[in-house]
Phi, psi and omega in degrees: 000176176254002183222158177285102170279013193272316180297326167316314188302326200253346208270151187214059213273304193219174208359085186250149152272196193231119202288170183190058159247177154198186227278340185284309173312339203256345172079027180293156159274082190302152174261166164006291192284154157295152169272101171263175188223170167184144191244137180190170206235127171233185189217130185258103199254040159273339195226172170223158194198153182221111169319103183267010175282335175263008170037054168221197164254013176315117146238198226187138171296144180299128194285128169246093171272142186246113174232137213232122177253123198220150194250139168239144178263342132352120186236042156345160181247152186334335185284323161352297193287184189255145171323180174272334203271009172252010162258351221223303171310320205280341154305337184279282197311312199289322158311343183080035167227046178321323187243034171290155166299113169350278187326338183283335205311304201289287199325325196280322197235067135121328195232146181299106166285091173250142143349294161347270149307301168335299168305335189294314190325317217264341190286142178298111171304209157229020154246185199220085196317128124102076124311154147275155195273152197299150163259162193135190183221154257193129136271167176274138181232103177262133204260129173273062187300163177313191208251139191086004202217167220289194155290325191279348195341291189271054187324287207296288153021246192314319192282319166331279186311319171326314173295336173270351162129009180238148191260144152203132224238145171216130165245188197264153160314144163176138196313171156334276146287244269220177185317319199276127195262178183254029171079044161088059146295158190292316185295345167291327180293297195304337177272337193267007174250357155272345160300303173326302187284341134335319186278347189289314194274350160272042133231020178268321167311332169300163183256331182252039171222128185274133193285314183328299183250110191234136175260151141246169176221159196195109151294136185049235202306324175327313194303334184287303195239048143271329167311303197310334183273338187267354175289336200257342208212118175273007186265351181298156194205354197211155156200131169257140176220103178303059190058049156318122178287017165293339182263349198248353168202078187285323178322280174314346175292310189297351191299318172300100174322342172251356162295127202218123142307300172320346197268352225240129156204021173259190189281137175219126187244130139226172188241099200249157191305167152316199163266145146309079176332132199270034110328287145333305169282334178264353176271327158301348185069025189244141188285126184320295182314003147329290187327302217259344215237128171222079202277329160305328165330280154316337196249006178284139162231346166231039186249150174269132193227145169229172186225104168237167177241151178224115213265005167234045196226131147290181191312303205279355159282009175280349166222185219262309209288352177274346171296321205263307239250301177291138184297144191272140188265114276209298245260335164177070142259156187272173187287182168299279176330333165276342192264352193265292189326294207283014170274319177303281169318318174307315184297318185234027157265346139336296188302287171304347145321294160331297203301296181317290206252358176224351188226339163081029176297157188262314174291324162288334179283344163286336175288328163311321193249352162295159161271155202294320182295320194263035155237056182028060163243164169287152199252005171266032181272314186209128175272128177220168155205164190237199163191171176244152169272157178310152204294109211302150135308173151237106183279170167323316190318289166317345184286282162322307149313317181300313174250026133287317138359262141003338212022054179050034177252138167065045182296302169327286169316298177291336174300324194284305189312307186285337152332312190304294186297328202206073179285005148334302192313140160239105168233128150003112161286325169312320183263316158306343181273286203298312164289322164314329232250340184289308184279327171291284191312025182209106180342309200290305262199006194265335148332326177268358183269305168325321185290283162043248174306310158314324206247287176337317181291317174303344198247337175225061171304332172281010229246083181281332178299333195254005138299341159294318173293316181301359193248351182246346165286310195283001181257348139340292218267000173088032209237032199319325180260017168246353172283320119355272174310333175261349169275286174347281185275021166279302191285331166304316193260016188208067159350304208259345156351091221254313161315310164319283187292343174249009131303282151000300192312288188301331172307294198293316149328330171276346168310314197281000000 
C-alpha cells in the first residue's frame, strides 16, 4: 500500500464520540471452565533489549512479560474475578512506566479519561488470577498482538476460550532493542515473530498444554507475524486473523527471506473490518482496493480458508480495549449495541474454528460452513465465504506416518489403500532403504525395520542394494540363513557387490 496503515488503523482525527459499551453488553456464553489467568516475565537471553525509559545503556536479555489465560475447574466466586483496571496496571507495566499512578492510565496510554472509561475500569472480567489448572492437556492459542500493544488487548477473547478448554498465551508487540517498533517494518514482523516462537517453546513446558495442537492468533500488525511463524514452525495446525495486516500489507511479508506461500498449508481464517467509507478514503489517502483486494487470500493454495466481513466492526473493535475504551468516529462507526454483537460474533466464530481444526468437533465445522444466515446472524451483519485448498500430495513422510500407525504390518496392503486415494504416491527405493536401515539398527524397532526392508525388495525387486540391506538387517538381528539367503540374492543381481561377498565369507565360515 502507499500509505503507513498500522497510522492508519489508530488514526481518529476527527469527528469523534464516546463508546458506551460493556463487557455485560458483548454477552458471551463462557464455557465449562474458570478462565483463570497469571501474569509473568520471562526472558529470553538470546537477545538483548534496552529499557529506554530508564535512559541509560544498559542492555538486558530481552523481557517476555506473559499472560497466560487457562481453564480451571475451580468455581470462584464472580467478586473474584479481576477487575479491568488489573488488565490496564499490566499495560502500564508493559508500557515500562510501572511506577505511574493507576489514575494516570487512560489519559497517559491511548484512551480518553472519561466518566465513561473510568466505569470500564471497575467492571468485572471473567478471569480469575492463579487459579489451579484443570486437570488434562489444553489446546494452545499463542495470541500476536497489534503494533505496539499490549499482551491483554484482547483480554474478554482470550478469558472465552480459556472457558472453553483452551490455553492461551500472549506477550506485548515490541521493537527489536526497545519497546518502540520502526513502524511496521520487515524487521519488526521477524521480531514479534521470534517473540511468537518463544511463546511456543514456554508453553511446551506446561504440563497441562497440548503441545500437539497449537494455533496462532493475531490482530492488525500481529496478523503478518503470526503467518511468518506457522511457515517456521509445523506444530501451529491453525491461524486465526483478527482484521490481520496479511491483508493489507502482504507486500512485507513476501519480502521475507523465510516466507513460501506454498508453506502456509493449515486452516486459515480471517475476520475482517467492513468496507471503509470514501468519505475516509479520501480524507485518509487511502486506496479504494482495500475495501475489495486480498492478495493473500488468494494466493493460498494449500489452506481450507474462510473469509468474513463484519459489515458493523471498524479496525479497532477486533479487541476487548477497543471495544470498551476507544473513542468512536462518527464518519462510520456502528452504534455500541452494534459493535458488542458484532464482537460477540466475532469471539465466536473463533471458538468454532478452533473447536473444528484443534478439537475435530463436527458441529463446529458445520458451523463454519453455514452461511451467517442459517447460523441466526442477520445477513447485513456478515459476509462469507471459504475456499478447499488444492488437491494434496501424499509424500513418503505421510506414507510413514501411516504405516508406522500399523506397526509396519501389512505394508503391502496399506500401500495398495493409499494408491487407491493418491496415485501419485511415491516411494524412494532410497528412501525405503534409509528407513528400513533406520528401524534395525534400533533395539526397539528392529523387526519393523526387516518388515521394511522386506516389502521394499518386493516393490524393487531387481534392487541388489535393498537385498543387501535386508540381508544385514537380518544379520543385525542374528538371524544367519535369512542373512545367507538375501546376500546370496543380492550377488545375483549384483555380481560385484563387494559388501555381500565379504559377509558371505563370515556367514560361512561359521559353519566350518
Amino acid at each position: 500500500m502507499k500509505f503507513p496503515f498500522f497510522i492508519l488503523l489508530f488514526s481518529l482525527t476527527i469527528s469523534l464520540s464516546l463508546g458506551q459499551t460493556s463487557l455485560q453488553g458483548i454477552d458471551l456464553a463462557y464455557g465449562p471452565f474458570s478462565a483463570g489467568f497469571m501474569y509473568y516475565l520471562a526472558t529470553d537471553s538470546s537477545r538483548t533489549y534496552n529499557r529506554i525509559y530508564d535512559w541509560n545503556n544498559r542492555q538486558i536479555p530481552r523481557p517476555i512479560p506473559i499472560s497466560l489465560w487457562y481453564p480451571s475447574s475451580e468455581q470462584p466466586d464472580s467478586q473474584e474475578a479481576m477487575p479491568v483496571s488489573a488488565y490496564m496496571e499490566i499495560l502500564k507495566e508493559e508500557e515500562e512506566w510501572e511506577y505511574l499512578p493507576n489514575a494516570y492510565i487512560l489519559d497517559w496510554f491511548y484512551y480518553p479519561n472519561t466518566p465513561i472509561n473510568q466505569q470500564h475500569l471497575l467492571e468485572r472480567s471473567h478471569g480469575y488470577p492463579n487459579l489451579k489448572p484443570a486437570a488434562g492437556k489444553f489446546p494452545v492459542i499463542v495470541y500476536a498482538p497489534s503494533y505496539q500493544a499490549s499482551s491483554i488487548e484482547n483480554f474478554a477473547l482470550c478469558e472465552y476460550l480459556a472457558s472453553h478448554g483452551y490455553i492461551v498465551i500472549s506477550s506485548p508487540s515490541r521493537g527489536i532493542e526497545n519497546r518502540l517498533m520502526e513502524g511496521g517494518s520487515l524487521k519488526d514482523i521477524e521480531t514479534q515473530a521470534r517473540d511468537i516462537e518463544f511463546l511456543c517453546r514456554e508453553v511446551g513446558s506446561m504440563p497441562y498444554a497440548d503441545y500437539d495442537r497449537m494455533a496462532t492468533m493475531g490482530f492488525s500488525f500481529g496478523g503478518l507475524s503470526h503467518v511468518l511463524a506457522q511457515v517456521r514452525n509445523k506444530r501451529i495446525q491453525a491461524i486465526v486473523s483478527l482484521d490481520g495486516s496479511i491483508k493489507y500489507q502482504y507486500d512485507k511479508l513476501k519480502d521475507s527471506p523465510f516466507f513460501e506461500i506454498e508453506k502456509v498449508d493449515v486452516p486459515f481464517i480471517h475476520m475482517s473490518q467492513k468496507d471503509i467509507p470514501e468519505e475516509v478514503l479520501l480524507a485518509e489517502n487511502i486506496d479504494p482496493l482495500l475495501n475489495s483486494e486480498f492478495e493473500f487470500y488468494d494466493s493460498l493454495l494449500n489452506s481450507k480458508a474462510y473469509q468474513l466481513k463484519f459489515h458493523h466492526l471498524s479496525h479497532s473493535y477486533f479487541s476487548t480495549l477497543g471495544v470498551l475504551f476507544q473513542a468512536r468516529d462518527t464518519r462510520q462507526d456502528k452504534s455500541d449495541a452494534e459493535i458488542e454483537e458484532s464482537y460477540k460474533w466475532v469471539c465466536m466464530y473463533t471458538l468454532n474454528f478452533l473447536d473444528a481444526h484443534l478439537k475435530a468437533k463436527a458441529q463446529a465445522g458445520v458451523f463454519l460452513e453455514n452461511s451467517p444466515e442459517a447460523n441466526g446472524i442477520e445477513a447485513s451483519l456478515i459476509s462469507h465465504k471459504s475456499k478447499e485448498p488444492q488437491a494434496r500430495t501424499y509424500s513418503f513422510q505421510d506414507f510413514n506416518e501411516y504405516a508406522a500407525q500399523h506397526t509396519y504390518q501389512h505394508l503391502d496392503s496399506l500401500y495398495q489403500v493409499c494408491l487407491r486415494d493418491y496415485p501419485s504416491l511415491k516411494l524412494p527405493e532410497g528412501s525405503l532403504n534409509n528407513l528400513g536401515l533406520q528401524l534395525t539398527f534400533n533395539p526397539q524397532s528392529t523387526e519393523q525395520g526387516i518388515q521394511v526392508l522386506r516389502f521394499a525388495t518386493r516393490l524393487y525387486s531387481q534392487s541388489a542394494n535393498l537385498f543387501d540391506s535386508l540381508a544385514e538387517a537380518y544379520f543385525f538381528h542374528g538371524n544367519r540363513e535369512k542373512a545367507i539367503e538375501n546376500f546370496e540374492q543380492s550377488l545375483a543381481l549384483s555380481p560385484q557387490n563387494q559388501h555381500a561377498i565379504h559377509r558371505l565369507k563370515q556367514l560361512k565360515a561359521k559353519e566350518k
